[in-house]
N, CA, C and O atoms as CSV, one atom per row, in Angstrom:
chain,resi,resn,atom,element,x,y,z
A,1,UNK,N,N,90.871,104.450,108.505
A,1,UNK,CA,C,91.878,105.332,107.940
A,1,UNK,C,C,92.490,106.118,109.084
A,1,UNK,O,O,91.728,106.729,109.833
A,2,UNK,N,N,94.065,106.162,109.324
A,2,UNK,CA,C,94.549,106.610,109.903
A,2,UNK,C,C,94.681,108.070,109.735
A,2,UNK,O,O,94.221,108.298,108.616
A,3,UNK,N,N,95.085,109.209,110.287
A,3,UNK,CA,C,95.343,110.670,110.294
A,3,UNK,C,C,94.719,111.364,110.681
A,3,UNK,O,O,94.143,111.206,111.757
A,4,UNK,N,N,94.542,112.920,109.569
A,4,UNK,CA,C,93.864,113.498,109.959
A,4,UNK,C,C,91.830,113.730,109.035
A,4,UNK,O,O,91.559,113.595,107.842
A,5,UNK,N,N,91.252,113.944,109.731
A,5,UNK,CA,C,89.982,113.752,109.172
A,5,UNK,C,C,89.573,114.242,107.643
A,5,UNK,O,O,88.923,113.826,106.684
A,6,UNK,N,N,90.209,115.162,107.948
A,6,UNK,CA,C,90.000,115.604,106.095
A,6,UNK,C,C,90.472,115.219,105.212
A,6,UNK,O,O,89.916,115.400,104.129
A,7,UNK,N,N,92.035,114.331,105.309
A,7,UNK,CA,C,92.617,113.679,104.294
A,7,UNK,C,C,91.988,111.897,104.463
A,7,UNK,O,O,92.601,110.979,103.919
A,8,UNK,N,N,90.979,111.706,105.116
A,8,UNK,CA,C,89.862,110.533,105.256
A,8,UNK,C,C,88.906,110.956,104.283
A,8,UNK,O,O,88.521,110.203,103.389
A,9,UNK,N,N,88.402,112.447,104.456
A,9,UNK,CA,C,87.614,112.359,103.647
A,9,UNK,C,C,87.413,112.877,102.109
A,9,UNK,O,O,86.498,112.770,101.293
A,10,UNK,N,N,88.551,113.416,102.102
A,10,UNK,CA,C,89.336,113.770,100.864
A,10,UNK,C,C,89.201,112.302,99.929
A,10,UNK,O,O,88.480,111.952,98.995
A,11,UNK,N,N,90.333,111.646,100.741
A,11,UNK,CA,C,90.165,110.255,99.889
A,11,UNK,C,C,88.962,109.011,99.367
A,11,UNK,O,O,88.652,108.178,98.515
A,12,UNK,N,N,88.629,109.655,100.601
A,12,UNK,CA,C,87.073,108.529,100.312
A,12,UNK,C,C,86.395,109.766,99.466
A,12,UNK,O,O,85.385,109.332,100.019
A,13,UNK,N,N,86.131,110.434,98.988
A,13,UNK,CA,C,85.126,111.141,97.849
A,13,UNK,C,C,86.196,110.600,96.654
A,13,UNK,O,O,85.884,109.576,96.045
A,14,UNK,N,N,87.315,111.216,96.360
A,14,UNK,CA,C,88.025,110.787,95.462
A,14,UNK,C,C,87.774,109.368,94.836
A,14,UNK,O,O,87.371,109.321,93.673
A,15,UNK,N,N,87.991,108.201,95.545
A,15,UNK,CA,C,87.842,106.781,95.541
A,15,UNK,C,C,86.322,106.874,95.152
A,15,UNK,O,O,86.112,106.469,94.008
A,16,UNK,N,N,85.124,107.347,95.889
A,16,UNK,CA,C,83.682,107.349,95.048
A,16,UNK,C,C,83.632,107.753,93.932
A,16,UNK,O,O,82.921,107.107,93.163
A,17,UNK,N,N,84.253,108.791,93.474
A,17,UNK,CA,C,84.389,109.676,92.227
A,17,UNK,C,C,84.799,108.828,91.513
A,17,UNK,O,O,84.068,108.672,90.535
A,18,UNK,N,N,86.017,107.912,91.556
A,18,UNK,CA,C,86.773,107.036,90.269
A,18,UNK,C,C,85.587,105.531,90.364
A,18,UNK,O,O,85.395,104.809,89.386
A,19,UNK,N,N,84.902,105.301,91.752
A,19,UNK,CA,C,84.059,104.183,91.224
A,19,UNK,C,C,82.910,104.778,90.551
A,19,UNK,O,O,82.897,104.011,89.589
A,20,UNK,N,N,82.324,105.255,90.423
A,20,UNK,CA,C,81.130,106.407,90.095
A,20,UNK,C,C,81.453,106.276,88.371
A,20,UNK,O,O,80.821,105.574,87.581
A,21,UNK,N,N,82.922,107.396,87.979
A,21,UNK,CA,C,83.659,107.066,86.415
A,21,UNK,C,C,83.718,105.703,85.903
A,21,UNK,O,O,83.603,105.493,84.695
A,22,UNK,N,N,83.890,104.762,86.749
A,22,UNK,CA,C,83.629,103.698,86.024
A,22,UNK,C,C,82.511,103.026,85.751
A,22,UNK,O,O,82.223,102.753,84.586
A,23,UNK,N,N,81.532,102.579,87.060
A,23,UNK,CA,C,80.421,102.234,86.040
A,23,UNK,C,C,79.895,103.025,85.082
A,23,UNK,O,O,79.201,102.537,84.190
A,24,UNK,N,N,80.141,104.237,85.147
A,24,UNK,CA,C,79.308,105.434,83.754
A,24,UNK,C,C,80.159,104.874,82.496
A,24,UNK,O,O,79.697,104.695,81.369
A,25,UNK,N,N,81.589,104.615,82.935
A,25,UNK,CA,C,82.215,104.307,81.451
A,25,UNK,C,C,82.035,102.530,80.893
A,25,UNK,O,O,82.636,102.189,79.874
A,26,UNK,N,N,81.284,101.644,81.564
A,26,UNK,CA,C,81.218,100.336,81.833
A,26,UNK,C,C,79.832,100.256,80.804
A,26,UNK,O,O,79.518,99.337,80.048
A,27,UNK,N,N,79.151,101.509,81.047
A,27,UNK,CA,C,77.746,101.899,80.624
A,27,UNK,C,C,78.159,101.981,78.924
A,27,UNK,O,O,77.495,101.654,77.941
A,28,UNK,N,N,79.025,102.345,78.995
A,28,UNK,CA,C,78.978,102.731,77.171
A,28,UNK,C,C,80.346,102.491,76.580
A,28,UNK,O,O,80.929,103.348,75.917
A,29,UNK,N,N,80.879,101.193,76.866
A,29,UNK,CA,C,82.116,100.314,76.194
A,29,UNK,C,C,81.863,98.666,75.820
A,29,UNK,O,O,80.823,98.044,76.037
A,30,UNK,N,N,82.799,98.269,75.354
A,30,UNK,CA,C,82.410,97.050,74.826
A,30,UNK,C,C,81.854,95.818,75.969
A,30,UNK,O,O,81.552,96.138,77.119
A,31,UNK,N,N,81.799,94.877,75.646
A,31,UNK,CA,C,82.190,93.637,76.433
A,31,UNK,C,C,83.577,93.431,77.117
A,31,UNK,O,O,83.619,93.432,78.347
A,32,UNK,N,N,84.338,93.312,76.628
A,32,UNK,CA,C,85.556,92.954,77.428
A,32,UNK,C,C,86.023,94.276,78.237
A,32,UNK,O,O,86.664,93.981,79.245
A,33,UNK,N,N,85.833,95.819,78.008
A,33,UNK,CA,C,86.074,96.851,78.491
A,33,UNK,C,C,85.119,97.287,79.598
A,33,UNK,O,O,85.392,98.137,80.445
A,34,UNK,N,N,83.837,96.540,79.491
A,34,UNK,CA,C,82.892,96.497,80.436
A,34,UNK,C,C,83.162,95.932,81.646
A,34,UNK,O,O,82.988,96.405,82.769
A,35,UNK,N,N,83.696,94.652,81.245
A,35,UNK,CA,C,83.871,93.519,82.793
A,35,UNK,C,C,85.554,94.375,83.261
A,35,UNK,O,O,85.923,94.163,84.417
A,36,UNK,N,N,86.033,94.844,82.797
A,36,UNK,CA,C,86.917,95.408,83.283
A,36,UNK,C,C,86.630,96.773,84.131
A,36,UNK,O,O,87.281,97.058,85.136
A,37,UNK,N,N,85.989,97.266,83.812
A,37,UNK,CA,C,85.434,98.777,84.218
A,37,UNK,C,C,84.511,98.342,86.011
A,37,UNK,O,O,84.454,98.886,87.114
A,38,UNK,N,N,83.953,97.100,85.385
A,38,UNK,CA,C,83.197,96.845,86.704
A,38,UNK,C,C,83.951,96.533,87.644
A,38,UNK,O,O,83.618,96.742,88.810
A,39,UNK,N,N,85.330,95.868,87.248
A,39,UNK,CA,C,86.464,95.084,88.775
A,39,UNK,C,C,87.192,96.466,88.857
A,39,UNK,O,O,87.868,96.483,89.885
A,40,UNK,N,N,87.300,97.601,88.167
A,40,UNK,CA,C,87.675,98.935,88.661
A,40,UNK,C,C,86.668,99.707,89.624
A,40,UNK,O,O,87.056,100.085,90.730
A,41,UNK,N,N,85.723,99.872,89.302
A,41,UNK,CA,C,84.458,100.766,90.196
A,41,UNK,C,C,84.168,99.563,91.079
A,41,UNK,O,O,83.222,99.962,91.757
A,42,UNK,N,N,84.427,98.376,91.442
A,42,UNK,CA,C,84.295,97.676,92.505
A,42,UNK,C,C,85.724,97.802,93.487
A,42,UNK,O,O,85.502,97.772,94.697
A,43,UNK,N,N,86.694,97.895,93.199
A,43,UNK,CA,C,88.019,98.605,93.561
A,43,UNK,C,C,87.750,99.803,94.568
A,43,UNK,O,O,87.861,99.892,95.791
A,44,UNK,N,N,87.297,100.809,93.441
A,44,UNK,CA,C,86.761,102.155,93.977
A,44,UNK,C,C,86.457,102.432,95.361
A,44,UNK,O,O,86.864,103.108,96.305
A,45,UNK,N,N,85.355,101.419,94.986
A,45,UNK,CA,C,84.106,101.659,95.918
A,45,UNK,C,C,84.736,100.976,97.237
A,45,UNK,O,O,84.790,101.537,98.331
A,46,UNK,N,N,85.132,99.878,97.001
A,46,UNK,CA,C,86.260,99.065,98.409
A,46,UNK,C,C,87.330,100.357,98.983
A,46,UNK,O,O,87.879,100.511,100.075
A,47,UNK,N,N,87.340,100.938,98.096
A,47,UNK,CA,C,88.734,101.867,98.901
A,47,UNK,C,C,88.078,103.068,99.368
A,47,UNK,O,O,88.732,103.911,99.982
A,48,UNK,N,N,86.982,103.206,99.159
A,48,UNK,CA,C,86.223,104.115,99.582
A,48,UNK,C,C,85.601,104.115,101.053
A,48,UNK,O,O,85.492,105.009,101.893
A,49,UNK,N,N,85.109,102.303,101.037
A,49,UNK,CA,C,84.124,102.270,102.416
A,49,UNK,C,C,86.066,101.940,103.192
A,49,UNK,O,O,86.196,102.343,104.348
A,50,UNK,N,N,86.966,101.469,102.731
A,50,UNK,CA,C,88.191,101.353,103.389
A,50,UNK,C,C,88.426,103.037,104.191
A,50,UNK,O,O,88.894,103.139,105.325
A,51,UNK,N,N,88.098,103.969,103.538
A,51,UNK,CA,C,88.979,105.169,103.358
A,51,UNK,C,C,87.801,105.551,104.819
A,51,UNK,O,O,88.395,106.351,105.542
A,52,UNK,N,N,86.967,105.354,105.167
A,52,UNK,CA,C,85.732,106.419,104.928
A,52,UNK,C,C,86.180,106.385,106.921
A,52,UNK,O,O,86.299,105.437,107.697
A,53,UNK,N,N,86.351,108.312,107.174
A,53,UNK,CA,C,86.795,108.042,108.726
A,53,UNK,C,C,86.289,107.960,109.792
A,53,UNK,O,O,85.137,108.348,109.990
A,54,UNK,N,N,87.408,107.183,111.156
A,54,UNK,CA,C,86.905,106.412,111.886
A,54,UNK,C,C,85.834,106.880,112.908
A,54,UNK,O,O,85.364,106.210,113.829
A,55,UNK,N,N,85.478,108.429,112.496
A,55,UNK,CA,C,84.999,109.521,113.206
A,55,UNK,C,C,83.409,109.255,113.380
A,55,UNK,O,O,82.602,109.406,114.297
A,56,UNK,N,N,83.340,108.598,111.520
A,56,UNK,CA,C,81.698,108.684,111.192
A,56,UNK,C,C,81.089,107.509,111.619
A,56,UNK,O,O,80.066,107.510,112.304
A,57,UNK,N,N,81.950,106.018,111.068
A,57,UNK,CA,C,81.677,104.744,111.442
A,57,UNK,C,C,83.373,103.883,111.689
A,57,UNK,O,O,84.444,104.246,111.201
A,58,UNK,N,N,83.160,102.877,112.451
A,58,UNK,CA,C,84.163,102.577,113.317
A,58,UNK,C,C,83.773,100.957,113.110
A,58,UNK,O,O,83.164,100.280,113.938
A,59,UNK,N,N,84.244,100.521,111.874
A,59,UNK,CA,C,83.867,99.014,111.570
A,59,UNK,C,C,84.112,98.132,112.654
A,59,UNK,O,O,84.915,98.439,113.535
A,60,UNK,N,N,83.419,96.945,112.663
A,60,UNK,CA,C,83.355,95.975,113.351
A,60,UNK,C,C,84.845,95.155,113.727
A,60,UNK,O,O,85.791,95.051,112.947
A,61,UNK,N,N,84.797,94.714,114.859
A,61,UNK,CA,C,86.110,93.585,114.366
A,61,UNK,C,C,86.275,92.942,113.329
A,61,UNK,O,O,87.320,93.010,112.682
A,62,UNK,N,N,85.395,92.304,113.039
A,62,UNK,CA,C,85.209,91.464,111.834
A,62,UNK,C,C,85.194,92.417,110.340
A,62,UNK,O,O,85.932,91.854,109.531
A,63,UNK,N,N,84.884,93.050,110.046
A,63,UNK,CA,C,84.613,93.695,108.757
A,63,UNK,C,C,85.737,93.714,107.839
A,63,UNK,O,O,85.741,93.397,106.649
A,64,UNK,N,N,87.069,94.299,108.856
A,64,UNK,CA,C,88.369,93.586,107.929
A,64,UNK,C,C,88.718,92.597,107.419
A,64,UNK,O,O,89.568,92.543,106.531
A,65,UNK,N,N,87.957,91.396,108.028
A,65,UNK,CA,C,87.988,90.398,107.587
A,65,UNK,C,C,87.164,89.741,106.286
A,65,UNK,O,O,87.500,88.945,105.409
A,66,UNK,N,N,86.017,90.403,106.561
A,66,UNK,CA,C,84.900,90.621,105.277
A,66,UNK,C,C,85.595,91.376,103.935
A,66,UNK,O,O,85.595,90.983,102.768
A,67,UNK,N,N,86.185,92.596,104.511
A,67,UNK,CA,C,86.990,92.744,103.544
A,67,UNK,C,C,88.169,92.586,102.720
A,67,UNK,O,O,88.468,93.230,101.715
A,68,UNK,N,N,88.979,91.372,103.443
A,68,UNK,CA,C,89.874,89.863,102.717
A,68,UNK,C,C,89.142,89.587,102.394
A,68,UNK,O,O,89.126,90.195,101.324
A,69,UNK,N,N,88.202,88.975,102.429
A,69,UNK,CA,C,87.708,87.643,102.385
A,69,UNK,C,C,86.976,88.384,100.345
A,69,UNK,O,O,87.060,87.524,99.468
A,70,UNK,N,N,86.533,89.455,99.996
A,70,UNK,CA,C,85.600,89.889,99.790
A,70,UNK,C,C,86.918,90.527,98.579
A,70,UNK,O,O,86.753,90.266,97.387
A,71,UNK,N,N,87.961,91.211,98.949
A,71,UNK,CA,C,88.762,91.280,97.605
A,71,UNK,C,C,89.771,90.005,97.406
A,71,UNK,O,O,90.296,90.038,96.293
A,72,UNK,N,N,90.120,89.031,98.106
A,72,UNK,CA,C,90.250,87.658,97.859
A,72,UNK,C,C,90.123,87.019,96.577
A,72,UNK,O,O,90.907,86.618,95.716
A,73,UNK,N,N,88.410,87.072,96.793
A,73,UNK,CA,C,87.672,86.493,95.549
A,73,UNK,C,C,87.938,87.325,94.653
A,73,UNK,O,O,88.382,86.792,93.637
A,74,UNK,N,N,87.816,88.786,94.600
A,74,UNK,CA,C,88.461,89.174,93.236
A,74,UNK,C,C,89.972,88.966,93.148
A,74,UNK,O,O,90.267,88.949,91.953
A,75,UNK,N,N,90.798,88.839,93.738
A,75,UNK,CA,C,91.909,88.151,93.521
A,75,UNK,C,C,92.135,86.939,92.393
A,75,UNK,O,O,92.640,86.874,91.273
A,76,UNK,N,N,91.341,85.823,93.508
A,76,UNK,CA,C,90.890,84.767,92.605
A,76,UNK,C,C,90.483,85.063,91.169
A,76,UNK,O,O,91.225,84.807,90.220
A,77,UNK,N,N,89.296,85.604,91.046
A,77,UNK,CA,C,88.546,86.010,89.771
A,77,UNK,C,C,89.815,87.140,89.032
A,77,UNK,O,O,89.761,87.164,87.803
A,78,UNK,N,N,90.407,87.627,89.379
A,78,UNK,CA,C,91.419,88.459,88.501
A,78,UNK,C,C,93.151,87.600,88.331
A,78,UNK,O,O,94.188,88.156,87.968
A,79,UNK,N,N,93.012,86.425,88.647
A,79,UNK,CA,C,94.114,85.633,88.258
A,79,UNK,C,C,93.125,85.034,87.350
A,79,UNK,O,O,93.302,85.510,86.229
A,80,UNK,N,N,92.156,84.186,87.367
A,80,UNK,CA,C,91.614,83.565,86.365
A,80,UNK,C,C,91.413,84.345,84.884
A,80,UNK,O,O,91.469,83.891,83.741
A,81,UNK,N,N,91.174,85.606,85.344
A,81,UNK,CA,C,91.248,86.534,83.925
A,81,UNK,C,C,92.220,87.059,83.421
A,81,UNK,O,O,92.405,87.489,82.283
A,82,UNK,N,N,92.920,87.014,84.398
A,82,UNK,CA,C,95.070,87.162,83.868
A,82,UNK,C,C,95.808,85.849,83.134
A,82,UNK,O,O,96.820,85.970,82.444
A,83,UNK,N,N,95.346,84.975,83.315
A,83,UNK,CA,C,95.671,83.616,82.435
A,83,UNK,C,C,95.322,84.009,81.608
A,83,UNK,O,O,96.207,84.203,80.776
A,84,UNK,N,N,94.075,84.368,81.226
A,84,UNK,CA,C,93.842,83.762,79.781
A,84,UNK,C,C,94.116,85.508,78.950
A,84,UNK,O,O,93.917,85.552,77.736
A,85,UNK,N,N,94.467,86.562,79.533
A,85,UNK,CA,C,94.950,88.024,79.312
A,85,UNK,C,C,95.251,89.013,80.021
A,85,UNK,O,O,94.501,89.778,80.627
A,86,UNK,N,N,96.952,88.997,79.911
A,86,UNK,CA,C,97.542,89.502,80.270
A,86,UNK,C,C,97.368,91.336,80.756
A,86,UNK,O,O,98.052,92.030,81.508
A,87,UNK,N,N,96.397,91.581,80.102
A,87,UNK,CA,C,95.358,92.911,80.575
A,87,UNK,C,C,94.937,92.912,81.643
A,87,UNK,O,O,94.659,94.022,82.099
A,88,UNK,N,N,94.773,92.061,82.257
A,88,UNK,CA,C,94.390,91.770,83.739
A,88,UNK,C,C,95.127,91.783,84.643
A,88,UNK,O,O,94.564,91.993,85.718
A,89,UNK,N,N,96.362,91.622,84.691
A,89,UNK,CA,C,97.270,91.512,85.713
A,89,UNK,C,C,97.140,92.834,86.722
A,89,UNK,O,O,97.308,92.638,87.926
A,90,UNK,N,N,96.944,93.723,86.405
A,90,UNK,CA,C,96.730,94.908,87.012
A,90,UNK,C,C,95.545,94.840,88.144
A,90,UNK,O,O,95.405,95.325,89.267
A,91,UNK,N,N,94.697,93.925,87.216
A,91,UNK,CA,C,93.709,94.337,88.574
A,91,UNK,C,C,93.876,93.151,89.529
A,91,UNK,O,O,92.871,93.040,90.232
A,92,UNK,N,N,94.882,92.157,89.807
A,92,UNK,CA,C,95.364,90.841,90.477
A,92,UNK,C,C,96.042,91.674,91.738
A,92,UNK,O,O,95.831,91.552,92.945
A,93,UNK,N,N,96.992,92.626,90.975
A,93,UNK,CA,C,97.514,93.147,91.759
A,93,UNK,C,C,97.428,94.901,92.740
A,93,UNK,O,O,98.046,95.685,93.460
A,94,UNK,N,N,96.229,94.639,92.077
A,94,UNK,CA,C,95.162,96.159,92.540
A,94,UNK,C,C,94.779,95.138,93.788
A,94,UNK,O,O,95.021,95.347,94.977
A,95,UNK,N,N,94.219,94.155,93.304
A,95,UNK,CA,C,92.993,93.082,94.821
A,95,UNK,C,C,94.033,92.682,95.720
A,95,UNK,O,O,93.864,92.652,96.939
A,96,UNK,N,N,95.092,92.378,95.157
A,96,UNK,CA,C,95.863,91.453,96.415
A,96,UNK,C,C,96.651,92.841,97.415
A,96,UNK,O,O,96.872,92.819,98.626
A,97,UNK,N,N,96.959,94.012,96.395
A,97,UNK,CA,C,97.250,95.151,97.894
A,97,UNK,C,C,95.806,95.473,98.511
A,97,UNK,O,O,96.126,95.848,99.639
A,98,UNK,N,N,94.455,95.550,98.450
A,98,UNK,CA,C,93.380,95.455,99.104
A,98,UNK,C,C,93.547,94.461,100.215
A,98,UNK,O,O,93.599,94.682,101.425
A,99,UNK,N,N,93.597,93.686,99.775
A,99,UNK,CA,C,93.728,92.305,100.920
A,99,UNK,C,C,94.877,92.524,101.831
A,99,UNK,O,O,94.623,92.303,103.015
A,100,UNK,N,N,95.923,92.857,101.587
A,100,UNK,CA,C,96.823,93.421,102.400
A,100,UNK,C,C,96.690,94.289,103.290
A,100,UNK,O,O,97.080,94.183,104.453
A,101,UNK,N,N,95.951,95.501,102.647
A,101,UNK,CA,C,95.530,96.579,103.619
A,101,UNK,C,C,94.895,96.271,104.475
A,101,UNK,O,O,95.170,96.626,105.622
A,102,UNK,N,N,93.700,95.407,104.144
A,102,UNK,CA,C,92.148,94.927,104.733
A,102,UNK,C,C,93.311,93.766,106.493
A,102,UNK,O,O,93.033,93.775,107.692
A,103,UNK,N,N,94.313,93.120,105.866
A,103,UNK,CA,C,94.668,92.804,107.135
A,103,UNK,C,C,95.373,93.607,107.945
A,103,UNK,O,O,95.434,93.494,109.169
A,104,UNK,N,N,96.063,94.650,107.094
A,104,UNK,CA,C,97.687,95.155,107.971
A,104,UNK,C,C,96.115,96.135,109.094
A,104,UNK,O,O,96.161,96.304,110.313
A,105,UNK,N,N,95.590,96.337,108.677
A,105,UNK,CA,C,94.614,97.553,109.089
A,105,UNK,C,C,93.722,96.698,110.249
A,105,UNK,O,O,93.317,97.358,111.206
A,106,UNK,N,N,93.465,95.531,110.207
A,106,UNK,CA,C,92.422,95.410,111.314
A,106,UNK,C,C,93.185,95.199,112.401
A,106,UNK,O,O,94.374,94.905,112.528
A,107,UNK,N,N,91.942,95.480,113.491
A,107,UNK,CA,C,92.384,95.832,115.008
A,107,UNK,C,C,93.891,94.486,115.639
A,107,UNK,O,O,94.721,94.721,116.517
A,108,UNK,N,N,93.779,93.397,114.948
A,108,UNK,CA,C,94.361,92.095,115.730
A,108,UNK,C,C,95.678,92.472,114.865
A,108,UNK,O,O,96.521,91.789,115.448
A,109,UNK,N,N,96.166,92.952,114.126
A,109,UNK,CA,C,97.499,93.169,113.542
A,109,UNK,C,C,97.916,94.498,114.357
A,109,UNK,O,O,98.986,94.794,114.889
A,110,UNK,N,N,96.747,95.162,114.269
A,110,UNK,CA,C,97.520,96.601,114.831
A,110,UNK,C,C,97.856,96.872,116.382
A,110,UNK,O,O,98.270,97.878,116.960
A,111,UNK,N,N,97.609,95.932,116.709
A,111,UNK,CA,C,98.043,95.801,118.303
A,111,UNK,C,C,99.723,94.842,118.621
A,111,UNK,O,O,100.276,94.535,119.677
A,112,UNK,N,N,100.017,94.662,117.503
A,112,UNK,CA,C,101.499,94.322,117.741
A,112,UNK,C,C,102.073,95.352,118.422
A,112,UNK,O,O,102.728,95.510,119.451
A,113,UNK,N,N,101.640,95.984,117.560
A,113,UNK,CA,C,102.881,97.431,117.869
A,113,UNK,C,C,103.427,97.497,115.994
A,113,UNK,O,O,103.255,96.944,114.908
A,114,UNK,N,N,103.966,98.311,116.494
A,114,UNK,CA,C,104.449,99.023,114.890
A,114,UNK,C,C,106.001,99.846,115.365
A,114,UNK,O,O,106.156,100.191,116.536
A,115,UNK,N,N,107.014,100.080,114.376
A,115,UNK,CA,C,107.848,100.288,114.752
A,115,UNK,C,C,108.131,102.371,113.998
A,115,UNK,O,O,107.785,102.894,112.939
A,116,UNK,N,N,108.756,102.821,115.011
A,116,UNK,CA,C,108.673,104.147,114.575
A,116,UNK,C,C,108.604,105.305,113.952
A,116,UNK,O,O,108.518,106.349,114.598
């Protein structure tokens, strides 16, 4: 996470807080509101270890890549559940800006340069 340290860690508690709300609400909803609650607090929790600043831990080269690779598959798994309901589309397109971030953010993109 780029900036300043407190709006790192601002966001990463926030992002724990909404994965945290969801498995508690995953805990006491139906079946179909359940598997949904879980690809939200798995969201969460991704934008959380995303958020969390570069002060405390300073991921690997690779880890951005772990983390494509890692909301990908929920990509995958949230188009397969957008076919068959349209309730899902949201979280297709929750995973695929993850995956975006997870590349624009690692070290081998950010050494282009960036423009002003």
């Amino acid at each position: 996470m780029h900036g300043p340290a407190l709006s790192g860690w601002l966001l990463m508690v926030l992002c724990l807080v909404t994965g945290g709300y969801c498995l508690l609400r995953a805990r006491h909803c139906a079946e179909r509101e359940r598997t949904s609650a879980r690809a939200e607090a798995v969201m969460g929790f991704g934008m959380a270890a995303m958020a969390l600043p570069a002060v405390v831990l300073t991921p690997p080269r690779w880890g951005w890549a772990v983390y494509a690779v890692v909301f990908g598959a929920a990509s995958a798994r949230a188009l397969v559940a957008a076919r068959s309901d349209a309730h899902h589309a949201h979280h297709l397109v929750g995973s695929l800006a993850m995956v975006y971030m997870a590349v624009a953010m690692a070290p081998w993109a950010a050494s282009g340069g960036h423009g002003g």
